[in-house]
C-alpha positions in Angstrom: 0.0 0.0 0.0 2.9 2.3 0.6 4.6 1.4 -2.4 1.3 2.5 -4.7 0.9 5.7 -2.3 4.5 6.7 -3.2 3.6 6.0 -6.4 0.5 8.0 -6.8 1.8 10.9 -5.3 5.2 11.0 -8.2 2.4 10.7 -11.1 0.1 13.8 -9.1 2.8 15.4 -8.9 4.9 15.1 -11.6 1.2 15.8 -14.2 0.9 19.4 -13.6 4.4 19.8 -14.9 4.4 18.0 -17.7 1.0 19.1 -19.3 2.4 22.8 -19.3 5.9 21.9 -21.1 4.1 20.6 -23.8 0.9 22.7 -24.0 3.6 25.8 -24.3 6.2 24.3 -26.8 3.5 24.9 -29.2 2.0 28.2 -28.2 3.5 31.2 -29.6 3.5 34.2 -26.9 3.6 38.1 -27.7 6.8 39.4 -26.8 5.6 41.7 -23.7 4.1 38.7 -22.6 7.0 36.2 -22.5 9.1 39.2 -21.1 6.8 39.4 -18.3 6.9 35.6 -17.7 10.0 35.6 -18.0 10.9 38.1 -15.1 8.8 36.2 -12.8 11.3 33.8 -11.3 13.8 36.6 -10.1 11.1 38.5 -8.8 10.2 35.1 -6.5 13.2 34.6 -5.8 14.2 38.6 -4.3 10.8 37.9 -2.2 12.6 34.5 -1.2 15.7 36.4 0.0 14.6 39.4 0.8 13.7 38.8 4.8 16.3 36.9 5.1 19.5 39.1 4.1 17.4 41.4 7.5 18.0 38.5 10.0 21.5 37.1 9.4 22.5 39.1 12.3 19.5 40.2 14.0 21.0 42.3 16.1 22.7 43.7 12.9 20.3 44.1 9.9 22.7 46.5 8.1 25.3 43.7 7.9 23.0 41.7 5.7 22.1 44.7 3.6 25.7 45.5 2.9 26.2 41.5 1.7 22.9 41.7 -0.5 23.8 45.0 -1.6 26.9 43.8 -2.9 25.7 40.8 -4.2 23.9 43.1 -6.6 26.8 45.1 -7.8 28.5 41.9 -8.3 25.2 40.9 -10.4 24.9 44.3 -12.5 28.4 43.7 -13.8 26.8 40.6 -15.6 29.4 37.7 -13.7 28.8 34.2 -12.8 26.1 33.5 -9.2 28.6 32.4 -7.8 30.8 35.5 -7.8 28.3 36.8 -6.1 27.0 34.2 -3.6 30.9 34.1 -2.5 30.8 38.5 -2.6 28.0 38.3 -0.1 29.8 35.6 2.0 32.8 37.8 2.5 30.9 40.8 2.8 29.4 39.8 5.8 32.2 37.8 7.4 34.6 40.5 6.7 31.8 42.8 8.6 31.1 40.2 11.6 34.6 40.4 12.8 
């Protein structure tokens, strides 16, 4: 019974995802549109981040600002995450001590 639960739940899950990737490999959006779309998942992901770049310190909220805030410098100039994931790391270690 546990074996067709597990089961059940990877085919409910996994149908919502596939029914969009092929409804939308054959749907042409306007431009405005898939810009839009397309902005979505950074604007989910600041709202993921966001509160928490206040409470790495929370005695200290400015110490998480000044690691997000360079995290988006390091993003304007166009360079890899992970230049600045490892920016914001040093940014606030540097600042702890």
């Amino acid at each position: 019974m546990i074996i067709a639960t597990i089961i059940g739940m990877a085919i409910v899950t996994m149908v919502p995802r596939f029914i969009p990737a092929f409804i939308m490999e054959k749907v042409q959006l306007r431009p405005w549109l898939n810009r839009w779309l397309n902005a979505i998942p950074f604007a989910a992901l600041g709202a993921l981040i966001f509160p928490s770049i206040l409470t790495v310190i929370p005695d200290q909220p400015w110490i998480g600002l000044a690691g997000g805030l360079i995290a988006v410098v390091i993003a304007l100039f166009n360079l890899n995450v992970i230049f600045a994931v490892l920016g914001a790391i040093a940014t606030v270690f540097l600042l702890t001590f």
